[in-house]
C-alpha positions as CSV (number, residue, x, y, z in Angstrom):
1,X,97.4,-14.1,34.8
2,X,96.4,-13.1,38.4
3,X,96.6,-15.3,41.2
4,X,94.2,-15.2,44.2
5,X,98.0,-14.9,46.4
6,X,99.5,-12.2,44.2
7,X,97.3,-9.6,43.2
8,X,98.4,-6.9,40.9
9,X,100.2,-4.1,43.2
10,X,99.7,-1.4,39.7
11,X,98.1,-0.2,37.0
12,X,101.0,-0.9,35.1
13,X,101.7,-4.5,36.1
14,X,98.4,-5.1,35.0
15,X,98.4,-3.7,31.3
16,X,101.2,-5.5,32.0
17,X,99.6,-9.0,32.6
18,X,96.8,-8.3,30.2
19,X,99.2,-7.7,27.1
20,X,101.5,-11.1,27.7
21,X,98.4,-12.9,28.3
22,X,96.3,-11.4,25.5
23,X,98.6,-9.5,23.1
24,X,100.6,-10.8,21.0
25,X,103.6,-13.4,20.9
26,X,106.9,-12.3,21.9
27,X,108.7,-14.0,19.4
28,X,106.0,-13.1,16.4
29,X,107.8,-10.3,14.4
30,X,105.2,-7.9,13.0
31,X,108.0,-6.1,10.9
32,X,108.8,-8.8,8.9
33,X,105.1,-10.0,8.4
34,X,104.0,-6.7,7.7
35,X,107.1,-6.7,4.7
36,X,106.0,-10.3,3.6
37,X,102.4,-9.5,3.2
38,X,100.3,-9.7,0.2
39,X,96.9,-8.9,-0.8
40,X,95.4,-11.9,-1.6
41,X,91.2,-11.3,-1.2
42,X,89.9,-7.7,-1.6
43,X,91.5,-4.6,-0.8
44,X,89.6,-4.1,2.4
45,X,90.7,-7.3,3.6
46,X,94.0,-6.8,2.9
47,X,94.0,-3.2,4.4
48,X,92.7,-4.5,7.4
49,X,95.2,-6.8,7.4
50,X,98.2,-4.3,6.8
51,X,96.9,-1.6,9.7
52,X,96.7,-5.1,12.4
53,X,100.4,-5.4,11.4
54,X,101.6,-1.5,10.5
55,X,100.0,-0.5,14.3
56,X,102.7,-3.0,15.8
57,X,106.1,-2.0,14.3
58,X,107.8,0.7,15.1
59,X,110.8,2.9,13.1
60,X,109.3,3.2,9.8
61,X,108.8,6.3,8.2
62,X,105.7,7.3,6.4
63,X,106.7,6.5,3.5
64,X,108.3,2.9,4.0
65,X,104.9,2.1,5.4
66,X,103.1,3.1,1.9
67,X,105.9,1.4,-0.1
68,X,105.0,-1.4,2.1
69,X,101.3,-1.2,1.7
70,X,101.5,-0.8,-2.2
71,X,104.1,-3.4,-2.6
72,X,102.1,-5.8,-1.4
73,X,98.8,-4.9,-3.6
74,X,97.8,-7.4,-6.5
75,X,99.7,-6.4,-9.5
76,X,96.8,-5.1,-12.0
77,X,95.8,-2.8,-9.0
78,X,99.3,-1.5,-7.9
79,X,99.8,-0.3,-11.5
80,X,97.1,1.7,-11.3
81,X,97.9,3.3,-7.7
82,X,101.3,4.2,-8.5
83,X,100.4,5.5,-11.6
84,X,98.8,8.3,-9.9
85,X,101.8,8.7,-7.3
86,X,99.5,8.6,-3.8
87,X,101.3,10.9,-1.0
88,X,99.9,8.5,1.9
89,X,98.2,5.0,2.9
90,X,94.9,5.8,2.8
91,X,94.9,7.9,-0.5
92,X,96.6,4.9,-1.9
93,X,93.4,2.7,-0.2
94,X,91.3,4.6,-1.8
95,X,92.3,4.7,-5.1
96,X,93.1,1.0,-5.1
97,X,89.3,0.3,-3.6
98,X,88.3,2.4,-6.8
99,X,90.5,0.2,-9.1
100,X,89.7,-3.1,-7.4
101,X,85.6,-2.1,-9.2
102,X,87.7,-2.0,-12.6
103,X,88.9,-5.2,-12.3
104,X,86.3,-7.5,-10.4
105,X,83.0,-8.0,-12.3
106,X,80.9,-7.8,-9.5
107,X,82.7,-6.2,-6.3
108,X,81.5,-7.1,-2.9
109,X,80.6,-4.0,-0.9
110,X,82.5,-2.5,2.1
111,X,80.1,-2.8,4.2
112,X,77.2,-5.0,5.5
113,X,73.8,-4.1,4.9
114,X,70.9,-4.8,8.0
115,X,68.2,-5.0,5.3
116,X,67.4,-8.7,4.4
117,X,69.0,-9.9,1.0
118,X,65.8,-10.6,-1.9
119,X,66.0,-13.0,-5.1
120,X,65.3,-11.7,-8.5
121,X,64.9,-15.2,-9.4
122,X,61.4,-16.7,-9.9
123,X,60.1,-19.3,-8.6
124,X,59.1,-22.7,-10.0
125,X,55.4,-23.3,-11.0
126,X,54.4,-25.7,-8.9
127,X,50.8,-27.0,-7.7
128,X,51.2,-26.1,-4.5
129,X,51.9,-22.6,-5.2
130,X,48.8,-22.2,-7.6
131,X,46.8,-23.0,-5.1
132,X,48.2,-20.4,-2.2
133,X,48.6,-17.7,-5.0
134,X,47.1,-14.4,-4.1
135,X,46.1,-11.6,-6.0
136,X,48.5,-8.8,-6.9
137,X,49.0,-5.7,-4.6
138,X,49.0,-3.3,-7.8
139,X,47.3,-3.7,-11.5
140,X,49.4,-5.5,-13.7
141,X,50.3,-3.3,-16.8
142,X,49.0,-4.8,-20.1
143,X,52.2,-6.6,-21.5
144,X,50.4,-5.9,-25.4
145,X,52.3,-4.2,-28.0
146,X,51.2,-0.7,-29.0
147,X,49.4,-0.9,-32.2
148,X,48.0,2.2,-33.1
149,X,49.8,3.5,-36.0
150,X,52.0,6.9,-35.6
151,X,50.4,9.8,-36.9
152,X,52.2,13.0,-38.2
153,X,51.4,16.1,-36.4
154,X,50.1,18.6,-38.7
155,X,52.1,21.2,-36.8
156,X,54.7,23.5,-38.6
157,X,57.7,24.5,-37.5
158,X,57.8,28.5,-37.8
159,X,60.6,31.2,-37.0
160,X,60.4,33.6,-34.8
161,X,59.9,36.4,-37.2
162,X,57.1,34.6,-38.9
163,X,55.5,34.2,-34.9
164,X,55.4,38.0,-34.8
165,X,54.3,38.6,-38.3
166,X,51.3,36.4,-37.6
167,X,51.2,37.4,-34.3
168,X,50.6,41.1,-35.5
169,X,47.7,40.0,-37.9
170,X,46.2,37.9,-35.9
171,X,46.6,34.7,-37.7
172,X,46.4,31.5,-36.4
173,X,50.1,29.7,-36.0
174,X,49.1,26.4,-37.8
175,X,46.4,28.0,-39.9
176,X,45.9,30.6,-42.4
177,X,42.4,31.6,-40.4
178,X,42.0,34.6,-37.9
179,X,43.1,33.1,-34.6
180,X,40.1,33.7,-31.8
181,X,40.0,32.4,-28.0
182,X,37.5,29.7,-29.7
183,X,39.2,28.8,-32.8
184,X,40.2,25.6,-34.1
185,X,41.9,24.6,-37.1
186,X,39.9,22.7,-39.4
187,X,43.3,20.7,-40.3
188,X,43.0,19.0,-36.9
């Protein structure tokens, strides 16, 4: 790239430098990759993928470049994105992210996560780890079935209209007794 002898007399024959030294080959041909191309893992890959390639041809229209992009989407999902007739690339990424759930049982998210990964799995009993166990940090619920047996509220179900009418004599709701701020059915 530069030479102690020949230094680099612009800004331009640097970019210049940098770009045959670090860019990409001369006789790769994006275009035709970018046609050829195929999703094979998930869709993210694969858009990532398609915008590496799409960024270095020129002289395609918008819309060559989604026919490109959907062309080269796994079948099951493709079907689903043109059914809904997507009027650019990333609409179409988006609904074939959203797809791409439907199909895989368990979908591997778009992004990574900083918080450490846990198990669900137990461990094994094993001496050693009787012997370090420690108590647990909250009470453990009582794993017993309820027993007691279901009783039947003794309260009626009433209208409205029968509310007021009782209401207006004083009646208790459940009970035929005059209702006081101390009263208590004798049915309870």
């Amino acid at each position: 790239m530069m030479q102690k002898n020949n230094p680099f007399q612009s800004w331009e024959g640097f970019t210049k430098a940098l770009e045959l030294e670090f860019g990409p080959s001369p006789y790769e041909c994006p275009r035709s990759a970018l046609f050829k191309l195929s999703q094979l893992g998930s869709v993210h890959d694969y858009y990532v993928e398609f915008t590496a390639l799409a960024n270095r041809v020129t002289g395609l229209t918008v819309d060559a470049i989604l026919d490109c992009f959907l062309s080269g989407l796994k079948l099951e999902i493709r079907r689903e994105v043109l059914a809904q007739s997507p009027n650019s690339v990333l609409k179409a990424v988006s609904l074939a992210k959203l797809f791409e759930e439907k199909y895989t049982p368990n979908p591997k998210p778009y992004f990574s996560s900083s918080y450490p990964k846990t198990s669900t799995t137990k461990p094994q009993n094993s001496p050693q780890s009787k012997t370090n166990a420690l108590p647990p940090l909250l009470p453990t619920p009582n794993l017993q079935p309820f027993t007691q047996p279901f009783k039947p509220s003794n309260v009626k179900n009433i209208t409205p209209a029968e509310m007021q009418i009782r209401r207006e004599k004083g009646l208790c709701y459940t009970c035929d007794d005059k209702f006081t701020p101390n009263h208590r059915c004798p049915n309870k």
